[in-house]
RODRENZA-490538 format. One record per residue: residue in three letters; x, y, z of N, C-alpha, C in turn. Coordinates in steps of 0.02 Angstrom, whole numbers, plus 32768, in hexadecimal, padded with zeros to 4 digits. Layout:
BEGIN
ALAXYZXYZXYZ ...
//
This chain:
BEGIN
UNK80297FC48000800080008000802A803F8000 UNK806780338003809E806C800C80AA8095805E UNK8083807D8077808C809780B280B3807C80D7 UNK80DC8097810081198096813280F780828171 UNK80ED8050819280DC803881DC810A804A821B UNK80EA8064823F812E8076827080F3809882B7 UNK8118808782DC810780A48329812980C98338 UNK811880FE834A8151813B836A8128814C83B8 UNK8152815A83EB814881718423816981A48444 UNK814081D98470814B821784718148820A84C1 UNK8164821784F78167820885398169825A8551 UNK8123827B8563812582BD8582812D82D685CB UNK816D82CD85ED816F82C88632814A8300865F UNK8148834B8628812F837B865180E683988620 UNK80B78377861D8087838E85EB806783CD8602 UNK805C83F885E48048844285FC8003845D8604 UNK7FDE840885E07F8A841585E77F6F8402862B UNK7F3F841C86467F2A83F586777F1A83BA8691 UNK7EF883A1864B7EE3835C864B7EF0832A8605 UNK7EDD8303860F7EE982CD85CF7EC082E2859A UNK7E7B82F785A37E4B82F385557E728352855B UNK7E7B837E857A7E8483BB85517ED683B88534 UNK7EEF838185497F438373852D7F37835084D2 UNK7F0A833284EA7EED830884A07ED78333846C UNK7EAC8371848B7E7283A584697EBD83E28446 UNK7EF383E7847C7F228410844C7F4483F8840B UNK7F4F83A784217F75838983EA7F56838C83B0 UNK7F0F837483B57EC2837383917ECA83A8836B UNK7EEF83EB83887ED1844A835B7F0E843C8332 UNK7F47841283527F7D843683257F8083FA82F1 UNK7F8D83BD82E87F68838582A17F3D83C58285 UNK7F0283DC82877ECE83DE82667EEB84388243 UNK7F1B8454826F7F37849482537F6F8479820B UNK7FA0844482267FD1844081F97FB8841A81B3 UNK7F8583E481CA7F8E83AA819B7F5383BD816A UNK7F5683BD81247F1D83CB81067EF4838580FF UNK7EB0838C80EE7E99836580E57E948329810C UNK7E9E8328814F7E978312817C7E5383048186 UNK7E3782B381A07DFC82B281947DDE828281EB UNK7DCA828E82367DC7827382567D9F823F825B UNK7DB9820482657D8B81C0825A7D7181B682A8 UNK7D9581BB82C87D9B819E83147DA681B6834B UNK7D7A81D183707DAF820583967D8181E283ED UNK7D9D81BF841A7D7681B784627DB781BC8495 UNK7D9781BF84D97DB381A2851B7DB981698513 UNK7DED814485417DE480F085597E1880DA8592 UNK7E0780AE85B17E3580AE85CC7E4E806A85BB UNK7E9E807285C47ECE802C85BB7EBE7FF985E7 UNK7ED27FAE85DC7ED07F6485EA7EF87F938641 UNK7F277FA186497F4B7FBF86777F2B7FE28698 UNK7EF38010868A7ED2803286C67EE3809086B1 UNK7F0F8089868E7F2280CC86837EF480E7863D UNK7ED1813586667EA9815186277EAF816885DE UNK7EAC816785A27ECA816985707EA181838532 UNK7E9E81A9850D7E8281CD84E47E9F81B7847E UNK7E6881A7846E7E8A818A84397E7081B283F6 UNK7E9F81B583C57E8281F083847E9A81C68340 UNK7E7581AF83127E83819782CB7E6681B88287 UNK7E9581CC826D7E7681FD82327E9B81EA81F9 UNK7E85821281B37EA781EB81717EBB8232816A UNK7EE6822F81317F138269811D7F33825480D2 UNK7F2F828180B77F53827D806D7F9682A1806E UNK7FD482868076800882A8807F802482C8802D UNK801C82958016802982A77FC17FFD82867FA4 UNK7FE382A27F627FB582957F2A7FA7822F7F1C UNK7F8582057F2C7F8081DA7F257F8681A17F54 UNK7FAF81C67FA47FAD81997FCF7F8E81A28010 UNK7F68819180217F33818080567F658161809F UNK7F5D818280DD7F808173811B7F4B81758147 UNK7F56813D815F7F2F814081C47F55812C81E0 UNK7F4C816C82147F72816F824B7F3B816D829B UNK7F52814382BD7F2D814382F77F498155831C UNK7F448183835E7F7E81A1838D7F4C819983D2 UNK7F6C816F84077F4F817084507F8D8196847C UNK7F6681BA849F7F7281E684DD7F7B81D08523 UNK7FB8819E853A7FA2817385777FBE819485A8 UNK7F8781A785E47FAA81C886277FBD81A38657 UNK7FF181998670801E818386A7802C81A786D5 UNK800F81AF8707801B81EF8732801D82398716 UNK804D825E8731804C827C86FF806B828F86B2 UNK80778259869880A382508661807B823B862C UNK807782628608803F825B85AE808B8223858D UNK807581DD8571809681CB852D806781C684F4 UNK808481C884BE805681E4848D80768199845F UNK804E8186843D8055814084098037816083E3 UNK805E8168839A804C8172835D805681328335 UNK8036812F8309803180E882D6801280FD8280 UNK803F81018266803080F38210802180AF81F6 UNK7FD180B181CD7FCC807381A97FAB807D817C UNK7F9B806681437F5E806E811C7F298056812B UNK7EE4805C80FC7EA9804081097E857FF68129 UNK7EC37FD181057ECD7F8181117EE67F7C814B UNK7F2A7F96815A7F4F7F7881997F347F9981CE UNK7F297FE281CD7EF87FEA821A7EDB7FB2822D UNK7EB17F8C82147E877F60821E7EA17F2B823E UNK7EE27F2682187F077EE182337F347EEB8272 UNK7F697F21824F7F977F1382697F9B7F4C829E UNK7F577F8382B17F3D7FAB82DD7F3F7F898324 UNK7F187F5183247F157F2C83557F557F218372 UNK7F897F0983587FD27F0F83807FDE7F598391 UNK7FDE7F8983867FFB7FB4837C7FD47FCA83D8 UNK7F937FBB83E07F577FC7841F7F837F7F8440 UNK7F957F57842F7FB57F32846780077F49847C UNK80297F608449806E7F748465803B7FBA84A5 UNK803A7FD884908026802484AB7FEF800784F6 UNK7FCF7FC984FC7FBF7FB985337FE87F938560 UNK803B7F868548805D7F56856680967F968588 UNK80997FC0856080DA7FF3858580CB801085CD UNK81187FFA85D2811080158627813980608628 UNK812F808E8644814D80CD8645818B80C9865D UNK81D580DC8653821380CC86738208810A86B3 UNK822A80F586E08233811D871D825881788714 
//
């Protein structure tokens, strides 16, 4: 499908929002400022297998003329520490290979 699969993680030790959904709601303004054509499929609360609360966002995006990206991004709070799981897939592998991507991101433990 041409798309590049990959997990990236963002570990925010000092997050500057108050809470988890208005930490989610800034990330939310700035995707929807930079990325054109950004289109939101998915956007809830949940909480992780772990107990920790977590905010999850999946949207499609046309980066260049002909190729189609979903990206799903969860927001997991750990005290007070936001990590952020980003994930690129296409239409197909969300489906598939999404599901791992919600099990790595429910298995991480925060380092000290």
């Amino acid at each position: 499908s041409g798309v590049q699969h990959n997990i990236t993680l963002v570990i925010d030790r000092e997050p500057a929002a108050p809470d988890l959904e208005t930490y989610a709601a800034e990330r939310r303004s700035q995707l929807l400022a930079t990325l054109q054509g950004i289109d939101i499929l998915k956007e809830e609360e949940r909480t992780m297998e772990s107990g920790y609360p977590a905010y999850e966002l999946v949207y499609k995006w046309i980066p260049v003329e002909g190729a189609v990206v979903y990206q799903k991004v969860l927001f997991m709070l750990v005290g007070r520490i936001v990590c952020t799981f980003t994930g690129n897939f296409s239409k197909k592998t969300i489906k598939t290979i999404g599901v791992e991507f919600d099990r790595i991101a429910a298995s991480f433990v925060v380092p000290d």
